[in-house]
N, CA, C and O of each residue as an XYZ file, in Angstrom:
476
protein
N       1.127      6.207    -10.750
C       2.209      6.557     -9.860
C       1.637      6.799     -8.467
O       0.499      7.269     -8.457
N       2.191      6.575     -7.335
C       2.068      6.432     -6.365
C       3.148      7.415     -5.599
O       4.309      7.227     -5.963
N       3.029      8.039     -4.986
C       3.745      9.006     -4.171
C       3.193      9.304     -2.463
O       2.022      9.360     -2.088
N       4.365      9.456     -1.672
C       4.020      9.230     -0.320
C       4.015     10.782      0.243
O       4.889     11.531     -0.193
N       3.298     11.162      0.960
C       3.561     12.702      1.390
C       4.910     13.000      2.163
O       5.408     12.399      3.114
N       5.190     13.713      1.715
C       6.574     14.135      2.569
C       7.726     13.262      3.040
O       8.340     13.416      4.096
N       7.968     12.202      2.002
C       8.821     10.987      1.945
C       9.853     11.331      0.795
O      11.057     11.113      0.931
N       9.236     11.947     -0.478
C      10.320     11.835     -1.377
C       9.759     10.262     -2.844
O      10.020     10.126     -4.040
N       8.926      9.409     -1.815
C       9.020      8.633     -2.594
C       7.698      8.139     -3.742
O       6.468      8.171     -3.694
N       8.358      7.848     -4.390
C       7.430      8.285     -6.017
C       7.914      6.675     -6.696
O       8.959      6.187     -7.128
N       6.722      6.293     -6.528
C       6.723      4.404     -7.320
C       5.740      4.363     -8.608
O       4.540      4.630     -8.539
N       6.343      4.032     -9.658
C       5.207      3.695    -10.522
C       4.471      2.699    -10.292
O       5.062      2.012     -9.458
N       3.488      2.228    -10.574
C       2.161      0.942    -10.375
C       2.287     -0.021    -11.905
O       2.502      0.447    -13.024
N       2.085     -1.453    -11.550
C       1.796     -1.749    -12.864
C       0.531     -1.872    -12.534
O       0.048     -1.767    -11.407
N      -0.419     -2.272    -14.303
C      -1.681     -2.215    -14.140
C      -2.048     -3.264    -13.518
O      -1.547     -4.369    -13.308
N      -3.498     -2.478    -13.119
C      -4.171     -3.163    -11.547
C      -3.353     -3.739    -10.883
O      -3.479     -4.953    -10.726
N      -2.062     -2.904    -10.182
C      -1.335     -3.224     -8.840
C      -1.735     -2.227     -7.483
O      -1.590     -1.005     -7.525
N      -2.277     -2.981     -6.244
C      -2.697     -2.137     -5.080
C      -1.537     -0.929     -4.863
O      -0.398     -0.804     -5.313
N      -2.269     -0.190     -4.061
C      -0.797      0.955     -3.488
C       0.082     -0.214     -2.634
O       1.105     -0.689     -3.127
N      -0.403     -0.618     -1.346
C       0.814     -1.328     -0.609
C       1.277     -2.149     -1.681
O       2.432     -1.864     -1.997
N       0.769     -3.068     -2.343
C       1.784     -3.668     -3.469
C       2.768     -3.029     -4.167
O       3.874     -3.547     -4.321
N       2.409     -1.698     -4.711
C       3.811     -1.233     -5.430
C       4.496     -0.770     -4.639
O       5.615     -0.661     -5.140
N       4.475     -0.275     -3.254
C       5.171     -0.130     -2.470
C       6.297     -1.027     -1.821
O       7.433     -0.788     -1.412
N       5.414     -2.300     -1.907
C       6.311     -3.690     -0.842
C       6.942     -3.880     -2.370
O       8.131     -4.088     -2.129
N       6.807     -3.912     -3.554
C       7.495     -4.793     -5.030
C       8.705     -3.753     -4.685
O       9.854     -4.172     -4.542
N       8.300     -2.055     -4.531
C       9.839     -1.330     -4.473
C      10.758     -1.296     -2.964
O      11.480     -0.380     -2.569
N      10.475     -2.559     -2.316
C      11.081     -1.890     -0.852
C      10.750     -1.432      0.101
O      11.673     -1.123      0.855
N       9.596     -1.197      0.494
C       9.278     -0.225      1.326
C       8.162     -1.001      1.896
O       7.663     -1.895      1.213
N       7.751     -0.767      2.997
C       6.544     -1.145      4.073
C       6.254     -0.438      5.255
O       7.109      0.171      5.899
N       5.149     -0.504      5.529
C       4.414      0.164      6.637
C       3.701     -0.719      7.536
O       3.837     -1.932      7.695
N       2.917      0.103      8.096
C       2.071     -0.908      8.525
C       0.836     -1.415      8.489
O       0.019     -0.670      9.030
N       0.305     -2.605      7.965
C      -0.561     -3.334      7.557
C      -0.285     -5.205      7.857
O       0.671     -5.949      8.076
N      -2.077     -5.336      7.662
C      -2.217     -7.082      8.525
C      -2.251     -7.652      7.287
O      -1.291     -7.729      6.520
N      -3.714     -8.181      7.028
C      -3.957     -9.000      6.150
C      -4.118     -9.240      4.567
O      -4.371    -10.274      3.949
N      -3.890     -7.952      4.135
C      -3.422     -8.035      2.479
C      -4.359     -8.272      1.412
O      -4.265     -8.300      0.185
N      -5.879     -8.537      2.762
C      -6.720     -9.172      2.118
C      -8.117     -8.328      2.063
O      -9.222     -8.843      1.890
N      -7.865     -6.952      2.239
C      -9.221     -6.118      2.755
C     -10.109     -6.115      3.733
O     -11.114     -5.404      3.731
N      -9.611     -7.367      5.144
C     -10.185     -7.282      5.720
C      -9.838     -7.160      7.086
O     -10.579     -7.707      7.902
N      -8.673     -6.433      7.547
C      -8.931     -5.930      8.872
C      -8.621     -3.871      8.885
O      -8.945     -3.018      9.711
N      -8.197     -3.819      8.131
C      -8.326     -2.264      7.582
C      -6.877     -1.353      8.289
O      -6.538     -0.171      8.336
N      -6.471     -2.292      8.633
C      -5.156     -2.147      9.328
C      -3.872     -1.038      8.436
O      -3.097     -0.181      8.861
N      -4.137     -1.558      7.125
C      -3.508     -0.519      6.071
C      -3.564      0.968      5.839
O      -2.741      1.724      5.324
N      -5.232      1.272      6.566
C      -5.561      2.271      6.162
C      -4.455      3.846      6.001
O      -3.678      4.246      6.869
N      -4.706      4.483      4.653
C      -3.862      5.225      4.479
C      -4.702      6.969      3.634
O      -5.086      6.908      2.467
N      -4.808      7.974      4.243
C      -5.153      9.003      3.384
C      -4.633      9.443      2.139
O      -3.472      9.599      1.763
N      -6.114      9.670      1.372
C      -5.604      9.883      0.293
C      -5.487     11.250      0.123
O      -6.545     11.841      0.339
N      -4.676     11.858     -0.150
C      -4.552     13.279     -0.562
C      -4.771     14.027     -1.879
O      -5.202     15.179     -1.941
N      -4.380     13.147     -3.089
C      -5.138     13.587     -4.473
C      -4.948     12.608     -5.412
O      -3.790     12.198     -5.500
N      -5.730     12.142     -6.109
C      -5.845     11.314     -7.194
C      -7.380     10.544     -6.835
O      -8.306     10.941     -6.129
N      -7.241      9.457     -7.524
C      -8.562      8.666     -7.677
C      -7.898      7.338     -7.525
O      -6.714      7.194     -7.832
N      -8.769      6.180     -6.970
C      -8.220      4.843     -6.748
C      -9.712      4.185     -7.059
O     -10.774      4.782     -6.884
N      -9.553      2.675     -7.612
C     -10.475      1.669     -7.704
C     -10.600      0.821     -6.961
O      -9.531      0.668     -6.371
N     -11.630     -0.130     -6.500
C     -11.703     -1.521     -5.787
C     -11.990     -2.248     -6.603
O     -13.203     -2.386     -6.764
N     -11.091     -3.033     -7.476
C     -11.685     -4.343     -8.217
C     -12.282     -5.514     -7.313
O     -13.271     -6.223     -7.500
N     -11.406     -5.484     -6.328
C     -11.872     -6.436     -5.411
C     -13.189     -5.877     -4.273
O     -13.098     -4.720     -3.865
N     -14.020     -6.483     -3.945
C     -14.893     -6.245     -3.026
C     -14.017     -5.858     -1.740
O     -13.039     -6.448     -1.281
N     -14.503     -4.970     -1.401
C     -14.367     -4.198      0.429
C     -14.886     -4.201      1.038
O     -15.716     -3.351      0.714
N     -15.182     -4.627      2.030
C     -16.357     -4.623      3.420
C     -16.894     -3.367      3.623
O     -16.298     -2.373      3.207
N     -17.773     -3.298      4.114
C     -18.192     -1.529      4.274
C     -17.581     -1.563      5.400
O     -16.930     -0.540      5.610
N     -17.518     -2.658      6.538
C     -17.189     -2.876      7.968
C     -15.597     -2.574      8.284
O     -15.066     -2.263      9.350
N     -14.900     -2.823      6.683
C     -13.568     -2.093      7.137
C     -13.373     -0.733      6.430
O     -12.701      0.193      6.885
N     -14.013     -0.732      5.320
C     -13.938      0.827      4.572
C     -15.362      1.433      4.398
O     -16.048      1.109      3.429
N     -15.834      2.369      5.394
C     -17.313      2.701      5.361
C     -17.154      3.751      3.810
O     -16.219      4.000      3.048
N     -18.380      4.089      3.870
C     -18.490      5.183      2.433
C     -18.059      6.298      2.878
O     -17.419      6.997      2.092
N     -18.318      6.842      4.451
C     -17.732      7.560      5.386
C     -16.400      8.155      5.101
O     -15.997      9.308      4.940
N     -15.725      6.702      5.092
C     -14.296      7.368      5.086
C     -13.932      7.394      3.741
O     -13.074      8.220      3.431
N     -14.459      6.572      2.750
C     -13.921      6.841      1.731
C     -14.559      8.499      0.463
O     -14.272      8.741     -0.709
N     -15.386      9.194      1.387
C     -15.635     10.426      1.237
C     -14.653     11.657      2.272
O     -14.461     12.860      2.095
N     -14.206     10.752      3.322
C     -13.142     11.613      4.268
C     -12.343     11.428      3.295
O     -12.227     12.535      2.769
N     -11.528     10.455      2.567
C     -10.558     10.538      2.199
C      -9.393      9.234      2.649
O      -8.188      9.442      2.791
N      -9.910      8.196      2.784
C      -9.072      7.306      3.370
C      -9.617      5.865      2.360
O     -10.703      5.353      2.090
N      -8.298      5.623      2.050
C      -8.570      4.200      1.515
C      -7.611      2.933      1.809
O      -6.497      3.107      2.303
N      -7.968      1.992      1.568
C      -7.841      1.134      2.312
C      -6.475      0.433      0.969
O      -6.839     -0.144     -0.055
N      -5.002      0.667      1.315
C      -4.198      0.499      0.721
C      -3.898     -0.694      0.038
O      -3.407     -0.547     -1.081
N      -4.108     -2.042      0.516
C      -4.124     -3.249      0.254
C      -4.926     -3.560     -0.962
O      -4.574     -4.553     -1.600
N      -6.280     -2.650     -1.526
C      -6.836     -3.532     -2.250
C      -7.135     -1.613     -3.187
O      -7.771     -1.588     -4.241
N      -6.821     -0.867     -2.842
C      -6.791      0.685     -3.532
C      -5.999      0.448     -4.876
O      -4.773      0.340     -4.843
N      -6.739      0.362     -6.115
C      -5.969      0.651     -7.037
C      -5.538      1.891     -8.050
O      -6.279      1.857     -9.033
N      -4.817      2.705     -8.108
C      -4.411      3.760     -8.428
C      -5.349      4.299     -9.760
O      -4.455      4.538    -10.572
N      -6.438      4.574    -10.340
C      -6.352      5.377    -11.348
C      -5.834      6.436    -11.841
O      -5.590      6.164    -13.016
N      -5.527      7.489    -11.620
C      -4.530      8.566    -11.876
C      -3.627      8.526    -11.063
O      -3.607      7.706    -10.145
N      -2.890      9.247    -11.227
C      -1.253      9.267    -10.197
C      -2.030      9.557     -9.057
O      -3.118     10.133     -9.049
N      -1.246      9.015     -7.869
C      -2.109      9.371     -6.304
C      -0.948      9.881     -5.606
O       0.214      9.718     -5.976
N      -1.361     10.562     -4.486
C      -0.554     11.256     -3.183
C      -1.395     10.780     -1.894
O      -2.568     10.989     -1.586
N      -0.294     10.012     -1.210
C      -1.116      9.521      0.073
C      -0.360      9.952      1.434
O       0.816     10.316      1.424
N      -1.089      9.884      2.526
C      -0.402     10.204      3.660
C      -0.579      9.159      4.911
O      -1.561      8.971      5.629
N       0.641      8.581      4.920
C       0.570      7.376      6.202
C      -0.716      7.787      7.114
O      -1.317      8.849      6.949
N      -1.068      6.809      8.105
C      -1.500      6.836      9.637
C      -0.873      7.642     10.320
O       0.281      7.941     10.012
N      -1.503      8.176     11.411
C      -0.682      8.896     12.057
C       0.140      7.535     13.269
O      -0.286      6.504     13.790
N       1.613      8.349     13.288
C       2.273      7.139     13.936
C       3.152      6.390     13.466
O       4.060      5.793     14.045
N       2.809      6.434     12.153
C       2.999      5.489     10.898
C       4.263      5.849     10.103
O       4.476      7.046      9.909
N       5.185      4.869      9.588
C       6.299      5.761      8.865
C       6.773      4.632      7.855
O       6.541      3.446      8.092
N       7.437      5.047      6.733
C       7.638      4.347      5.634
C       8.744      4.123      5.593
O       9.458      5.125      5.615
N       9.351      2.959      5.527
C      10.175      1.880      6.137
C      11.064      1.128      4.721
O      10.202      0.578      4.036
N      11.563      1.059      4.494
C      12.770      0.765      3.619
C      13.200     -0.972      4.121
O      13.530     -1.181      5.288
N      13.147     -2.029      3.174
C      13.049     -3.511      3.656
C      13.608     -4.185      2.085
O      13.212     -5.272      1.663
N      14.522     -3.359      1.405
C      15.358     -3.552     -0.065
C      16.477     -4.581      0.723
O      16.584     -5.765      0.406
N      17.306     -3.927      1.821
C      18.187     -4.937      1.866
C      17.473     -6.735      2.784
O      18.051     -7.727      3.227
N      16.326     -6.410      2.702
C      15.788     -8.181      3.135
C      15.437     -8.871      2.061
O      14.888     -9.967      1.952
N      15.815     -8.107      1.281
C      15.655     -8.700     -0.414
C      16.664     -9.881     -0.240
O      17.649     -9.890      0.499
N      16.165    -11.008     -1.179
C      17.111    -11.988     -1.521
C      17.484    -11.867     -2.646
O      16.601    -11.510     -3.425
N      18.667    -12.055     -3.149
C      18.613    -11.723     -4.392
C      19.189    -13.349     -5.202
O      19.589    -13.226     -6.360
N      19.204    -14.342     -4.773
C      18.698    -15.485     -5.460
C      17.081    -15.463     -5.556
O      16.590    -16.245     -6.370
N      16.502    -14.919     -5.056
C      14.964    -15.606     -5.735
C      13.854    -14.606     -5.869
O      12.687    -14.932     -6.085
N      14.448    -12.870     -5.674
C      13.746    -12.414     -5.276
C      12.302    -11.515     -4.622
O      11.545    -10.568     -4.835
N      12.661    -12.788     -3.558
C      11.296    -13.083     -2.942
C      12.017    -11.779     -0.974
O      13.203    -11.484     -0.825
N      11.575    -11.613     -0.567
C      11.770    -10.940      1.055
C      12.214    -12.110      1.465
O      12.207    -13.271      1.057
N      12.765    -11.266      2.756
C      13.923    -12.277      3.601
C      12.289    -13.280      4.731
O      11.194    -13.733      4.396
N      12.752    -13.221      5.538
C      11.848    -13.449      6.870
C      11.741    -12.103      7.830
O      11.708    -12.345      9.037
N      11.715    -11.508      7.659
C      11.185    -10.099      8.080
C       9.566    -10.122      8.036
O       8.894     -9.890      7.031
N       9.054    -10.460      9.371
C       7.317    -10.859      8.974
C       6.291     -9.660      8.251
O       5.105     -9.841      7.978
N       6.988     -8.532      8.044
C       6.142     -7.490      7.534
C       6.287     -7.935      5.559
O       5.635     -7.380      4.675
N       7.231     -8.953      5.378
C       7.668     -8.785      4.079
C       7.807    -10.252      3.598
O       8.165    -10.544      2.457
N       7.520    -11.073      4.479
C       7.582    -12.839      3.990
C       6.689    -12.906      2.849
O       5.506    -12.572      2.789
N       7.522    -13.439      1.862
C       6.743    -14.063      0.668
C       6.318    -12.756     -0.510
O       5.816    -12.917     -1.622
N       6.688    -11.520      0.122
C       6.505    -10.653     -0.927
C       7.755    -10.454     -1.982
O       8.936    -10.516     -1.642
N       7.013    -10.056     -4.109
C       7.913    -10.401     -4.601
C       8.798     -9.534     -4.847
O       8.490     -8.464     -4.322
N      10.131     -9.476     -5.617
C      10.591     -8.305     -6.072
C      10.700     -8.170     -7.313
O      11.668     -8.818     -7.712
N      10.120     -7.587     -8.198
C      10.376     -7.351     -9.430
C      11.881     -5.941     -9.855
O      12.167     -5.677    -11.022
């Protein structure tokens, strides 16, 4: 489970699904680039739980630094125990359900949400 600080909002994960993934599958987006671990643009504090990298991370976008501050890199963070995270500062969690299509659904053209799915 995935939960946002002071949002209210509480997403379950399927297994090995990133945080921004269960986030964008329920609706919701922030802000983040490449999806791909490598411009660090996602970055999001973690406040309590534990997360995995199945996928390799650059140290160049997630030093050991921060991931002892407490910041992980949302795109490729996979939840092991229930987590509590806290946006960027600046940053706010964004609701993108009605760019849902609901013939296919896949996101409208809303570029924060093209091509993401909806289960």
């Amino acid at each position: 489970m995935v939960a946002v600080e002071d949002s209210g909002i509480e997403i379950e994960t399927q297994p090995g699904e990133a945080i921004l993934g269960a986030l964008c599958r329920r609706g919701y987006t922030y802000k983040y680039g490449c999806r791909r671990g490598g411009c660090g643009v996602c970055k999001v504090h973690l406040i309590s739980g534990q997360v995995a990298y199945p996928k390799i991370v650059a140290e160049t976008v997630l030093s050991e630094a921060d991931r002892r501050g407490g910041i992980c890199l949302s795109c490729r963070a996979v939840p092991v125990t229930d987590v509590v995270i806290r946006l960027g500062a600046g940053d706010s969690l964004r609701s993108v359900a009605l760019f849902l299509s609901a013939s296919n659904g896949k996101c409208g053209t809303h570029p924060h949400t093209k091509g993401i799915e909806s289960k």
